[in-house]
N, C-alpha and C positions, 0 to 999 in steps of 0.2 A: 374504430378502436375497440378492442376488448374491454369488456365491460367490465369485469373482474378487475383488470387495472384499473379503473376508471374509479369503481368504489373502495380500491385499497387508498387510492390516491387521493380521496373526500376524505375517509376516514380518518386517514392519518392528519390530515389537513383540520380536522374538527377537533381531534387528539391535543394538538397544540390550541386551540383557541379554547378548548376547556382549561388545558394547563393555565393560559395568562388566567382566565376568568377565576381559577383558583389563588392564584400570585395576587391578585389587584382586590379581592375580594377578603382577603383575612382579617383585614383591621378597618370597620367599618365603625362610623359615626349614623348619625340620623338626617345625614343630609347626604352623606357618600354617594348614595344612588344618583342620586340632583347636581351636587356641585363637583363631585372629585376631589372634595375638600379642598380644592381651588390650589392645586399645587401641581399642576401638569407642566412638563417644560414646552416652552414656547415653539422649539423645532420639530418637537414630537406632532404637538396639536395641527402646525402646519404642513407635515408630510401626512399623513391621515387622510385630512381633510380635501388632500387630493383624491382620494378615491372614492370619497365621501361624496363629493361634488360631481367625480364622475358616475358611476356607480357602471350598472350595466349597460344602463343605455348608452352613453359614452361607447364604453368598451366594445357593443355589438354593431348599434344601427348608425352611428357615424360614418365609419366604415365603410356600412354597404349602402348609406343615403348619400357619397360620393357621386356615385352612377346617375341619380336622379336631379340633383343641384350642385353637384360641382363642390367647391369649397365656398360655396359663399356663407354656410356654416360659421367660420373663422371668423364673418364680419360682426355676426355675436359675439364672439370671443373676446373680437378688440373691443365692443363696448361692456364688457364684462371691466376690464383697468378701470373706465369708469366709475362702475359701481361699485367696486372695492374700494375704492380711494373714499366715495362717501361712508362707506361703512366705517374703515378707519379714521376719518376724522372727526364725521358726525356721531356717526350711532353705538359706536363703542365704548367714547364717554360719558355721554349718556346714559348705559347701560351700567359702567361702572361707578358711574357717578350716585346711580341711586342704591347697587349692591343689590341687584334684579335675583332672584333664580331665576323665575318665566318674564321673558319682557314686555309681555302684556301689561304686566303690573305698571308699565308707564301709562298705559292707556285710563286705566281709571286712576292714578293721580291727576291726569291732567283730563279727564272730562269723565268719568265716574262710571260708576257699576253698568248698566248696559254698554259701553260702550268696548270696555273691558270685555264683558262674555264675547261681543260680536267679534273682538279683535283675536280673542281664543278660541274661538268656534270656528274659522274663518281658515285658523290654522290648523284644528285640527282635521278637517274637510281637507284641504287642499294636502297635505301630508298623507293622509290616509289613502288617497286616490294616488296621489302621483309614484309615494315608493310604492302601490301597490302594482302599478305599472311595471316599475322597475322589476320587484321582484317575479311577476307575471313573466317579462321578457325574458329571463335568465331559468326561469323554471321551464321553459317551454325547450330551452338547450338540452338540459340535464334531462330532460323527457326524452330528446330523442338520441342523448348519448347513453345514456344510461337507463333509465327506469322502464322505458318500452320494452325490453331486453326482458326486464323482470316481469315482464306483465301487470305492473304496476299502472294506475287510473292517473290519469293528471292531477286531479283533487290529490291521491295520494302522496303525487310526486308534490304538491304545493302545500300539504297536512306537513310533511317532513322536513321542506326549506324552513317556512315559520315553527315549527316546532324546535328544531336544531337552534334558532335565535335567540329565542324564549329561554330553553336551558343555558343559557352563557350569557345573558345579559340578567336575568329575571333576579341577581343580587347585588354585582357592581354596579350596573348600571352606567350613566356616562365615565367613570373611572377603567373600565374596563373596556369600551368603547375607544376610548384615547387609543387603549394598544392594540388591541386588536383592528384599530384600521389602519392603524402603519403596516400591520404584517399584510394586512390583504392589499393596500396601496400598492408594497411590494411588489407581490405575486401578481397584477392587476398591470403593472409595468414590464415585469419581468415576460408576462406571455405576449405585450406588443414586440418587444424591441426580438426576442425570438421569432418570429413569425418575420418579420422584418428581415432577419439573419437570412432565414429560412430561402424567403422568396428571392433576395438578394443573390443567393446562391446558385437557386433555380435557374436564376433569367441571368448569369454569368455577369451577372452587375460587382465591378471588385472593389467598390469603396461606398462610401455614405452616400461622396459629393455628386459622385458621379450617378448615385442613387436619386438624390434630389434633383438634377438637371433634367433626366428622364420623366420623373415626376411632372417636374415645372412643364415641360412641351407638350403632357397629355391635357388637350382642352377640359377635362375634368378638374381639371387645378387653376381654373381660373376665380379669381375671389373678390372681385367686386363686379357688382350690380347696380348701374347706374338709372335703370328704367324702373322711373318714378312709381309706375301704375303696377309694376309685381311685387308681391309682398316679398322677395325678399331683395328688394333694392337697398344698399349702402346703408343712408340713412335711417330707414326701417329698422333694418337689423340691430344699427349698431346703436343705436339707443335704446331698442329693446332690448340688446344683450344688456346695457347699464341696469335699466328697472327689472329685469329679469332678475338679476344678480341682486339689487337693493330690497327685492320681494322676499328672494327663495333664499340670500343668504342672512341678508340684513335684519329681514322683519320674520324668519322664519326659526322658532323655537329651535328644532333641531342643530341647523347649523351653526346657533349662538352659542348654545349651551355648550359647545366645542373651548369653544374662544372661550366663556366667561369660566372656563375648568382652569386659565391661565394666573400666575400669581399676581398679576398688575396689570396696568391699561398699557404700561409700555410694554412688556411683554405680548400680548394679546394684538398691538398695532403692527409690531417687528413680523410676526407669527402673521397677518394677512399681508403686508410689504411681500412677503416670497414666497407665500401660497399663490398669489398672484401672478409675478413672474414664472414659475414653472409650470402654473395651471397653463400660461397660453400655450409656451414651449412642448407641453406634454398633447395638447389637444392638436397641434401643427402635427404632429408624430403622428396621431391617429389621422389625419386625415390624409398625409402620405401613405401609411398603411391601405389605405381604403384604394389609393389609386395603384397601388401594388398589386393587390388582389385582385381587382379588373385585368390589370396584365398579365398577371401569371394566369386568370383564369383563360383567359385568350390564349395566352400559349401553349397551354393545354387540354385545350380545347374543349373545357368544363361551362357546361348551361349556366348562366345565370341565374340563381333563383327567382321567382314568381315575387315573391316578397324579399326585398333587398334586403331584410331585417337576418336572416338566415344563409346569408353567402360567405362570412368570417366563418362562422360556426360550421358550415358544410365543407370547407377550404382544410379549416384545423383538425378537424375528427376523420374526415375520410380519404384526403390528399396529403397530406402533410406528413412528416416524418412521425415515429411514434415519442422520440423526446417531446417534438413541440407541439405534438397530441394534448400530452402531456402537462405540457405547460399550459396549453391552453387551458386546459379543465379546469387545473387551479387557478387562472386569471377571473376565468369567469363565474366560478366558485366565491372567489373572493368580491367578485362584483356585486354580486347578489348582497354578500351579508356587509358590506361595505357603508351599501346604506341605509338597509334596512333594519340593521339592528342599534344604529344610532338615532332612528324613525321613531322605533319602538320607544325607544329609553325617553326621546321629548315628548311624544302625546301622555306616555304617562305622567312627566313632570308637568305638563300642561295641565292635564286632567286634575290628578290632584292638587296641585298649587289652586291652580286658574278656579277650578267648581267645585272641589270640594274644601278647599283651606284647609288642608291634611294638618299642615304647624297650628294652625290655632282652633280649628273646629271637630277635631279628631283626637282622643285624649294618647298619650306618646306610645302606650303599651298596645294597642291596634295600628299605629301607623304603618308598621311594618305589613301587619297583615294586609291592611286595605292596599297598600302601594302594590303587593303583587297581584293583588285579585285583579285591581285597576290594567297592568303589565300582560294578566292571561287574557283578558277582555282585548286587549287591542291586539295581541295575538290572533284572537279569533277572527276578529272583524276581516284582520288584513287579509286570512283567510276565504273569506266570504266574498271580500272585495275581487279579489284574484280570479275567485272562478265566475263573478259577472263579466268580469274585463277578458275573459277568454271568451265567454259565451259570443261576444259585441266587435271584438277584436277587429277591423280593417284595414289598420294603417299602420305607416311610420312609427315603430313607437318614439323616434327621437318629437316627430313632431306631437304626437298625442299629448306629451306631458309638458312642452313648450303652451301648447294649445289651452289646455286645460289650463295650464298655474295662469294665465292671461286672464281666467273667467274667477276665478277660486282666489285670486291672491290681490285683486283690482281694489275691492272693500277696505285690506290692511293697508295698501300704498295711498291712498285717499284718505282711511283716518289718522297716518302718521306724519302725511306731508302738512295734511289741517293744522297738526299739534303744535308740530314743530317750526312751520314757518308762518303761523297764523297767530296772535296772542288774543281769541276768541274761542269763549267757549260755545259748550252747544247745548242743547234739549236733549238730554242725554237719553232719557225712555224712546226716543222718537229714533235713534240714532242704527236701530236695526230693518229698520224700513229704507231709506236710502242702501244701506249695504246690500239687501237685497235684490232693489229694482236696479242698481248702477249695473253687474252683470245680463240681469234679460236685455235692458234698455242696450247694453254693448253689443249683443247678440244680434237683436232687431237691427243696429244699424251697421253691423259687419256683414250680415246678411244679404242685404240690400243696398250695399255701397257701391257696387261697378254697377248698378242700375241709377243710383243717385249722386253719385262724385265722378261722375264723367272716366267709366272704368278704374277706378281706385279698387285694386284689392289689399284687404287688409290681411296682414301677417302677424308677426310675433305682437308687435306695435298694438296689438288690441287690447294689453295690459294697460299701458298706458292711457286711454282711450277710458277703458272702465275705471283706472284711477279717478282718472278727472272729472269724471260723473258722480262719483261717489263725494269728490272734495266738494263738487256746487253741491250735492244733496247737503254735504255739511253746512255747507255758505247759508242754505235756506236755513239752516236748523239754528243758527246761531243764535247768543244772545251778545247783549252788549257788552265792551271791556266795562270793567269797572273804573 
């Protein structure tokens, strides 16, 4: 693609998401940044939140990790229903029950100050690594659609993605968030179902259905896995899809603060009821897409990349018509800041809520200031993050950040399931020493588990695994009901 189009087509593309960030941003309160003055509509928050959820990764390595596992991807997905259904019944009560901004703050009601920091600390690690992931994967596109072109450095090209975040979030905050992920959820849809068109036309395919029977007959679309001993056998997956989702969406800042921007708990349960529903339908989409792209790349007789992560991305910029070039850049434009700027907006509200008590330990005529200082600082960081996770880079990013939120996110699902279904408290000072060994201790035994489980390899399922280490670390720590 010409590059020139490519940055009139950002440009204009960033034009509008300053506009919302000025619309959503004129009439602000001392919590706006935080809550959205909790007055977001409920269809809004759940179309968003689809691209929230997907983000880049989704959009890129889905795709082209077809080639390597098939659809058994999907078998997450279905245990995904699961774990939205507990968030909706369980954990969104809860959350409004108490009138949370950060829902850490259940953790030290119900078992005090340490246990609280490990619960916010936990989160903000796991956040800070994974969207940094994400945004890594999408800047490495725009590297080589655009900014190589300019002679522009990587570092550069990833100084300018977070930089551009920063500006447009650094006053709404999650208020501005709310709209600006619908328009990128949009754009983010709008370059699969194109691409789709596209190839459809390519391969003289004349309808959807007859798109989907093709699909279904390539051995790549096969979607369960019944061999017990691969990690991604049925059951593996599909439970790991559940605590995956109960992790990343349930127990995780970001994703809450979405929902509690809602006027009510019924609104907010309505609003995950068909985020739900369309997350699976939209993620079946991409993973047709993915077996589309094998074929078309077969029929014309284009190499498969080295790294499957790069075969959408080399398909849309250098094969493809210059429309759904086109579309493309905005989809994956929109990927990028889909999640990353709603990443932003929760570590901050984390940070400050969670360690520094901005409402009541920070007198009101600085809170402002310190809230962005707080805003440019994880800015940076995510910065910094980026260019280690280039440096190290090997794999899958789909699986990298599946991988990771398994070791990073194991701590939080072990002290919420203690809280909630255990009426025991604990030795709360003691309570960041278990959080810590429950991931090495999961390490050590994923490690060495087809040496010692009779070929067992562990998968996604290693969440779950570091849960449950983390809950007996709880069990030791216990003291007695009253």
């Amino acid at each position: 693609m010409d590059s020139t189009i490519v940055l009139l087509v950002i440009t204009s593309y960033f034009l509008v998401l300053f506009a919302i960030s000025w619309f959503t941003s004129r009439k602000l309160t001392s919590q706006t940044f935080f809550t959205g003055d909790r007055e977001s509509p409920w269809f809004l928050v759940a179309f968003g939140m689809i691209g929230a959820s997907l983000s880049g990764v989704t959009f890129i390595s889905v795709p082209g990790e077809v080639g390597q596992s098939n659809f058994y991807y999907f078998q997450v997905v279905l245990g995904y229903t699961l774990g939205y259904a507990v968030i909706a019944k369980l954990l969104l009560p809860l959350y409004y029950k108490l009138n949370l901004i950060s829902i850490y703050g259940y953790l030290e009601q119900r078992f005090g100050f340490w246990s609280y920091k490990t619960g916010a600390f936990f989160f903000i690690l796991s956040r800070t690594l994974g969207s940094s992931i994400r945004v890594f994967l999408v800047a490495g596109v725009l590297q080589l659609i655009l900014f190589d072109h300019w002679g522009i450095p990587f570092w550069g090209t990833v100084l300018i993605t977070v930089g551009l975040i920063w500006l447009y979030t650094h006053k709404g905050g999650i208020k501005t968030v709310v709209w600006t992920d619908t328009l990128q959820t949009f754009f983010m849809l709008a370059a699969v179902v194109t691409s789709i068109v596209l190839v459809m036309k390519e391969l003289s395919i004349d309808s959807f259905w007859d798109m989907m029977l093709i699909v279904s007959q390539r051995p790549e679309s096969d979607i369960f896995n019944w061999d017990w001993q691969d990690g991604t056998n049925f059951f593996k997956q599909f439970f790991s899809g559940a605590f995956i989702v109960i992790v990343m969406t349930g127990l995780d800042q970001d994703m809450m603060q979405k929902n509690l921007t809602c006027r009510n708990l019924a609104d907010a349960q309505k609003n995950m009821f068909w985020f739900t529903n369309i997350l699976v339908v939209v993620n079946l989409v991409f993973l047709a897409l993915g077996v589309l792209l094998y074929i078309y790349a077969e029929h014309e007789g284009i190499s498969i990349p080295a790294r499957t992560d790069d075969l959408y991305p080399l398909l849309a910029t250098s094969h493809f018509s210059f429309f759904a070039g086109t579309v493309f850049v905005l989809g994956i434009t929109a990927a990028a800041y889909s999640s990353a700027d709603s990443t932003l907006t929760a570590l901050t509200t984390s940070f400050c809520h969670d360690f520094l008590r901005i409402e009541t330990a920070i007198p009101l005529k600085n809170q402002v200031a310190v809230r962005k200082s707080v805003h440019l600082g994880f800015t940076l960081l995510m910065f910094l993050v980026i260019l280690v996770i280039n440096y190290i880079n090997d794999q899958s990013v789909i699986n990298a950040v599946f991988i990771l939120a398994g070791y990073t996110y194991g701590p939080l699902l072990g002290l919420y399931a203690f809280g909630l279904f255990t009426r025991h408290n604990v030795k709360d000072r003691w309570v960041p020493f278990p959080a810590i060994l429950a991931p090495l201790m999961a390490f050590f035994i994923s490690s060495n588990s087809e040496k010692w489980l009779w070929g067992y390899k562990f998968g996604f399922e290693i969440l779950i695994l570091n849960g449950l280490l983390m809950f007996i670390g709880l069990w030791i720590l216990k003291k007695k009901v009253d």
